[in-house]
C-alpha positions in Angstrom: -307.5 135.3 52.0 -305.7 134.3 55.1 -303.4 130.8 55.7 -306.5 129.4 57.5 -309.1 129.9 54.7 -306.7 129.4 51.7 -306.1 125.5 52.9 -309.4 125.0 53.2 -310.3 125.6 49.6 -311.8 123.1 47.4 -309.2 123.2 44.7 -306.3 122.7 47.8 -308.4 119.3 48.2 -308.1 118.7 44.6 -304.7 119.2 44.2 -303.3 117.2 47.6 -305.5 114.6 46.7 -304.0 113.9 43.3 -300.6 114.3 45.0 -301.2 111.4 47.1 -302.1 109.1 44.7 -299.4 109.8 42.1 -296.8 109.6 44.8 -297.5 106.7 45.9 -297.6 104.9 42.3 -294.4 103.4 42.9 -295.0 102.4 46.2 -298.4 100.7 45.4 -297.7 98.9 42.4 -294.2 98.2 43.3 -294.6 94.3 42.3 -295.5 95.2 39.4 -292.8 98.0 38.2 -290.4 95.5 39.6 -291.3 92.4 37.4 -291.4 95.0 34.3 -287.9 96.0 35.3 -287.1 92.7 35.9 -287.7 91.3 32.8 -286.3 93.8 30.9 -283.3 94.2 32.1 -283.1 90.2 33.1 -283.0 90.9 37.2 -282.3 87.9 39.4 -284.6 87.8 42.2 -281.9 89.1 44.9 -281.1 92.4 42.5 -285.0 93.2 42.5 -285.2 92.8 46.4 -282.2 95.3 46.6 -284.4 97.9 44.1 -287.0 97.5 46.0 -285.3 98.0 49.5 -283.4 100.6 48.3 -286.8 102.6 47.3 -288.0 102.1 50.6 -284.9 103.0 52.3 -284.8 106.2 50.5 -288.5 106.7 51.8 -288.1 106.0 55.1 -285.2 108.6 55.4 -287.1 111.6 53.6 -289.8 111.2 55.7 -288.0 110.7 59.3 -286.3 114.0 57.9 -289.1 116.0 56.9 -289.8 116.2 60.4 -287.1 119.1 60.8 -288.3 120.9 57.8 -291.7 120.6 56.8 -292.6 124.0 58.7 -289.7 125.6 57.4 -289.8 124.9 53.3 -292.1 126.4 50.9 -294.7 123.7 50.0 -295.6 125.3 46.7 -291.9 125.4 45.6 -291.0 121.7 47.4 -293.6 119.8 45.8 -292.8 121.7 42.2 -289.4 121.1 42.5 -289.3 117.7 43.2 -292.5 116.1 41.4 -290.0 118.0 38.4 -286.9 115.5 39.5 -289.2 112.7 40.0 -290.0 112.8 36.5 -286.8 113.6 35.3 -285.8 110.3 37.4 -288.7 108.0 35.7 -287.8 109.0 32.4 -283.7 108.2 33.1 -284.9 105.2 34.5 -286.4 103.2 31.4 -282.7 103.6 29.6 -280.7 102.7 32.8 -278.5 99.8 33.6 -278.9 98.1 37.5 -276.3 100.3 38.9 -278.0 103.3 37.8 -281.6 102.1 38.4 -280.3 101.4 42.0 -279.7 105.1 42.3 -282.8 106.8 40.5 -284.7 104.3 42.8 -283.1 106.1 45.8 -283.7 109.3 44.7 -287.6 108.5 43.6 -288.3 107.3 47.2 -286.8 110.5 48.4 -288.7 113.2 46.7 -291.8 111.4 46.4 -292.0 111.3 50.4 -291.1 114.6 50.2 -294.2 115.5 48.3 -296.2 113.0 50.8 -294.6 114.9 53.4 -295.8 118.2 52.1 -299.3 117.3 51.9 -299.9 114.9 54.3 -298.8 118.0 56.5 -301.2 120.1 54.8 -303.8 117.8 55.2 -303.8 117.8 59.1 -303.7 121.6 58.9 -307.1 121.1 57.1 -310.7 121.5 59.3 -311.8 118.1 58.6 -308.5 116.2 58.4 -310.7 112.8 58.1 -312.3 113.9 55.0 -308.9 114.9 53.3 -307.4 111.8 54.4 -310.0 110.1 52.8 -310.0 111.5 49.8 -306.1 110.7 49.7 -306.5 107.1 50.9 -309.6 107.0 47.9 -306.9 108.3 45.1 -304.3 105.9 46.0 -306.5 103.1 45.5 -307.7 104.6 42.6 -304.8 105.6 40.4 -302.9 102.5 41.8 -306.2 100.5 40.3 -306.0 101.9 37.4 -302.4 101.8 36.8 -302.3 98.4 37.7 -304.9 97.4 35.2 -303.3 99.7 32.2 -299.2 99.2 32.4 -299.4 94.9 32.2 -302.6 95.2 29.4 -301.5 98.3 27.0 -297.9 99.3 27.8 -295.6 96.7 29.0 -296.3 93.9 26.4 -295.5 96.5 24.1 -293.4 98.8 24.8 -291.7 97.2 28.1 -290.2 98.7 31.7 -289.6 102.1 29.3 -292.8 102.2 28.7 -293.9 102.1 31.8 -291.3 104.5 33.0 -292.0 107.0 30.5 -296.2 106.0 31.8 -295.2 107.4 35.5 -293.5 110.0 34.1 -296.1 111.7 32.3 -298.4 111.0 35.3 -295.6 113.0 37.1 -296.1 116.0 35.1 -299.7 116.2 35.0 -299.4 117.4 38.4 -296.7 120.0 38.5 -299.6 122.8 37.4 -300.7 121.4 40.9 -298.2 122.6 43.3 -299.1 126.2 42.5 -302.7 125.0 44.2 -301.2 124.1 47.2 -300.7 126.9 50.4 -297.1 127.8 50.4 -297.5 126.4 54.4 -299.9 125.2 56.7 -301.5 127.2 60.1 -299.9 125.3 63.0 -297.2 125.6 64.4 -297.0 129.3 64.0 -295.9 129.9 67.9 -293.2 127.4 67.9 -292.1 127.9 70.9 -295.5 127.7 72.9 -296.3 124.3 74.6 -299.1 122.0 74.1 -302.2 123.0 75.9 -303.8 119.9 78.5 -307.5 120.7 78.6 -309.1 119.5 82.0 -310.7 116.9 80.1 -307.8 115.3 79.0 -305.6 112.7 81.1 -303.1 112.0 78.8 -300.7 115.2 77.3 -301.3 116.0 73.6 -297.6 114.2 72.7 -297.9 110.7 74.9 -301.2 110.6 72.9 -299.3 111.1 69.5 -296.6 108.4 70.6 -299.6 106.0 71.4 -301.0 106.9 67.9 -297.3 105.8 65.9 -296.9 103.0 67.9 -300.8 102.1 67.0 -300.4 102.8 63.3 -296.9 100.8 63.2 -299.1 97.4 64.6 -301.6 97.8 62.4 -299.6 97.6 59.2 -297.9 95.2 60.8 -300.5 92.7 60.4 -302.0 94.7 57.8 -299.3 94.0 55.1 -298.5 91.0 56.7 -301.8 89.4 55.4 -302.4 91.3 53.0 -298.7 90.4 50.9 -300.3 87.0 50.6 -303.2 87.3 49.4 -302.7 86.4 46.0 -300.5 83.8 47.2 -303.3 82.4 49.2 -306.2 82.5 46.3 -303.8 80.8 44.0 -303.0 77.8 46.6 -306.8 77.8 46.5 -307.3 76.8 42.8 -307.7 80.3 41.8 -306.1 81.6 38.3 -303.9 84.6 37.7 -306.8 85.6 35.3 -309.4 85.3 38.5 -307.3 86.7 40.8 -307.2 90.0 38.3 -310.6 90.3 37.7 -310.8 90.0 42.0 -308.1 92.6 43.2 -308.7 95.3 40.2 -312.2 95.9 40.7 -311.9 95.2 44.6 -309.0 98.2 44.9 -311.0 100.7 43.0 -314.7 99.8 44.2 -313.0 99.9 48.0 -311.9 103.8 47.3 -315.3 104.2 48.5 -314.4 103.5 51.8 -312.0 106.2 51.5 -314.1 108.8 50.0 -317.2 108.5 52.3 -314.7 109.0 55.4 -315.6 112.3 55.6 -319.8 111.9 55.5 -319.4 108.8 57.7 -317.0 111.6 60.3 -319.4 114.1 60.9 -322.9 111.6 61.5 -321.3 108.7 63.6 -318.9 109.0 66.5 -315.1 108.1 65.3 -314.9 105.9 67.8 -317.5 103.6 66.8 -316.5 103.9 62.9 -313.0 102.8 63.6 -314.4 99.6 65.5 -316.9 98.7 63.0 -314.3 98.9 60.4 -311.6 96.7 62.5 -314.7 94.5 62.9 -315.3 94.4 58.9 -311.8 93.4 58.8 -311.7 90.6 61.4 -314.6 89.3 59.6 -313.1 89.2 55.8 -310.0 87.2 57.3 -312.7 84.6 58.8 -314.1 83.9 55.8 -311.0 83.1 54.0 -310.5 80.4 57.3 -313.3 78.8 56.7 -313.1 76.1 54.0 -315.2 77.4 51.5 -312.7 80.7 51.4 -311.3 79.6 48.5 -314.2 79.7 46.5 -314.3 82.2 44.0 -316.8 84.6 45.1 -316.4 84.4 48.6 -312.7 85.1 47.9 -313.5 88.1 46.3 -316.0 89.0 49.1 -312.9 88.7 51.6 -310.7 90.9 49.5 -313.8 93.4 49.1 -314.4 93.6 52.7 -310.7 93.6 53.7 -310.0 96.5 51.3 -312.9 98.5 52.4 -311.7 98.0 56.0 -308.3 99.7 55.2 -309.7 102.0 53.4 -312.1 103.3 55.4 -310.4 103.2 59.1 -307.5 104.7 57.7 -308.3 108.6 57.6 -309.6 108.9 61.3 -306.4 106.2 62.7 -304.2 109.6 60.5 -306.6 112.4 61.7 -306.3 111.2 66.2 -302.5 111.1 65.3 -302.1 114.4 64.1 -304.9 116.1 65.8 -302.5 115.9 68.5 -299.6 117.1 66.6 -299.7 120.4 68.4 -296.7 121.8 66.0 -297.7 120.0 62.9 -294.5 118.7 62.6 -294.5 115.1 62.7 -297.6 114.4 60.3 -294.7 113.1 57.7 -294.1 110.4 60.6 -297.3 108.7 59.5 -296.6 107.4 55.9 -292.9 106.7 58.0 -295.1 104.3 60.7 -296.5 102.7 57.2 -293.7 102.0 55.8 -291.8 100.2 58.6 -295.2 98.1 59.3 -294.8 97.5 55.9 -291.5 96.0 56.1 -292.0 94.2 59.4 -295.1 92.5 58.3 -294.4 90.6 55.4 -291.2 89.4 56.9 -292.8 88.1 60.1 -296.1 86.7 58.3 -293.4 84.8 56.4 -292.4 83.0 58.9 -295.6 82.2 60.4 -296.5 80.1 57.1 -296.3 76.4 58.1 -296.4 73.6 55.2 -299.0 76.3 53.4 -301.0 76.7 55.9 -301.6 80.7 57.3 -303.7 80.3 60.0 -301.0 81.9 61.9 -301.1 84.8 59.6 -304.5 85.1 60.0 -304.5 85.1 63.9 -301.3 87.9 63.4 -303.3 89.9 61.3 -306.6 90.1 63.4 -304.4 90.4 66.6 -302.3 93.3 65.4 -305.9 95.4 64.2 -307.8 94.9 67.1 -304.4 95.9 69.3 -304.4 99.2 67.0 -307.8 99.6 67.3 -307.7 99.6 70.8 -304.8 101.9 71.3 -306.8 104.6 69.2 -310.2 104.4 70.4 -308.5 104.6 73.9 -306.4 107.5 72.6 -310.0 109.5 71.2 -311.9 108.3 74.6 -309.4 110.0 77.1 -309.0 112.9 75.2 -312.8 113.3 74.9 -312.3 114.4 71.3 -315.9 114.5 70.6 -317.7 117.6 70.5 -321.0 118.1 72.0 -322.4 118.0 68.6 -321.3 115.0 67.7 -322.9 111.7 69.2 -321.3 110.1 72.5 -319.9 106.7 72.6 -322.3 104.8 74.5 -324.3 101.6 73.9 -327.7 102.4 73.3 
């Protein structure tokens, strides 16, 4: 079986799938771990900020570097290697004091981007990147849903942060089997030196198009955290409980995975181009419901979370898929959880600002500004490129 077949392979899916999700644990229920650790270890506000930044920072650097050696590494031993230190790391963690939390945290952000890094790269390599994007986006939801729901009801009240460090730790080691599923490396970038070929029908050079596409993903998380790191601040203003806000972003995360999954059935019936604007559009219209003054109300709350989650989830595998479709080396597909990460950051800390005597119409406008910016940049990106097959529907109104 050649590179090209073996990364196409069901049980390659499978395995980078469940990678995704696990890695980003930390990542997506960081709130929570950090409340745990918190009030375990009685944390002032300022030390948790600083264990939080620090996981990020460590994050941010493995995947700027993986850029130099995601082609060169074996991603079998990589992924083996490190999902074995992250464990190691989760386990430490539950008995450590600050100073040595500060430095586990450091190292957990570094090798679980280094496994994102692996197999976000092998995803790209994939033939239908927007299905295995999908499925990844789907698993994060998932797992982070699930987690979310079973560390503050069974483990914590009982057993505390240890428990839950010794919870991401056996998640950890489930998937070390895994890494032996994984292609030891992907199928571009096998002429190095060879530059990126401009097809007649393209007007814009594979790499300006991949700029466009970082630049794109960095404004939409920019006004997609921004929003969405108040949500639960904004229900709560609203008269909702902590219990109703539960029952709304639990079953809203996991029930929104759909969006995720179906990527890749939506990707090969509809034009991309007209799936990423109807998502946007899905988006735009969740955050206008929560303007209007019935937003707070319980159910169409929860439809506005629905609807906004969906929207992420769903848009998010072909926004990843035009980026590294024109990744002609495959190098910088670790770039993209990078571009996520620094949205992240950016977002919550500008929406912040915005928020004027409690009220977040300014938020809102941010939000459905920076999406339909992004949205733009990558439907313009797939247009000029004339991406689209002849098999697959044109992007005209009918």
């Amino acid at each position: 079986m050649n590179a090209a077949e073996k990364i196409n392979q069901p049980s390659v899916l499978f395995a980078s799938t469940f990678y995704i999700g696990v890695a980003f644990l930390v990542y997506n229920m960081l709130p929570l771990i950090l409340k745990s650790a918190g009030d375990s270890l009685g944390l002032s506000g300022e030390q948790l900020g600083y264990l939080g930044s620090i996981y990020m920072a460590g994050s941010a650097i493995s995947n700027v570097a993986a850029v130099f050696w995601v082609r060169r590494l074996n991603w079998q031993l990589t992924v083996f290697s490190t999902s074995i230190v992250a464990a190691a790391c989760y386990l430490l963690s539950g008995s450590a004091d600050y100073q040595q939390l500060l430095l586990l945290f450091l190292i957990l952000g570094l090798v679980n981007s280094a496994i994102v890094s692996c197999v976000f790269t092998c995803m790209g390599d994939t033939d239908n990147p927007n299905k295995a994007y999908g499925y990844g986006i789907g698993s994060q939801v998932v797992l982070a849903g699930l987690g979310s729901f079973i560390l503050p009801v069974f483990i914590i009240p009982q057993w505390s942060f240890q428990g839950a460090a010794i919870f991401l730790a056996l998640t950890v080691l489930i998937t070390v089997p895994m890494a032996f599923l994984l292609p030891k490396s992907g199928v571009k970038g096998d002429v190095p030196d060879e530059a990126p070929v401009v097809s007649e029908a393209q007007n814009i050079d594979p790499t300006t198009a991949m700029l466009w596409g970082f630049a794109g993903l960095f404004i939409y998380f920019v006004g997609q955290s921004g929003i969405w790191a108040f949500f639960a601040r904004i229900g709560g203003e609203g008269g909702l409980s902590d219990q109703q806000l539960g029952f709304i972003f639990g079953p809203s995360l996991v029930l929104s995975a759909l969006g995720g999954f179906l990527t890749g059935w939506f990707s090969t019936r509809l034009d991309r181009r007209w799936l990423i604007t109807g998502s946007i559009a899905l988006g735009v219209v969740s955050l206008g419901i929560l303007m209007m003054p019935f937003g707070s109300n319980f159910w169409m709350f929860s439809l506005a979370v629905l609807l906004y989650c969906i929207s992420w989830n769903f848009v998010m595998p072909f926004l990843m898929t035009i980026i590294t479709e024109n990744d002609m080396k495959g190098r910088f597909a670790p770039l993209v959880p990078a571009c996520q990460l620094f949205g992240s950051v950016v977002g919550p800390a500008l929406s912040g600002h915005l928020i004027s005597d409690g009220n977040y119409t300014k938020v809102y406008v941010l939000a459905m500004v920076s999406v339909t910016v992004a949205a733009i940049i990558f439907v313009a990106i797939d247009t000029i490129n004339s991406k689209a097959s002849p098999a697959e529907p044109e992007f005209q109104p009918h």
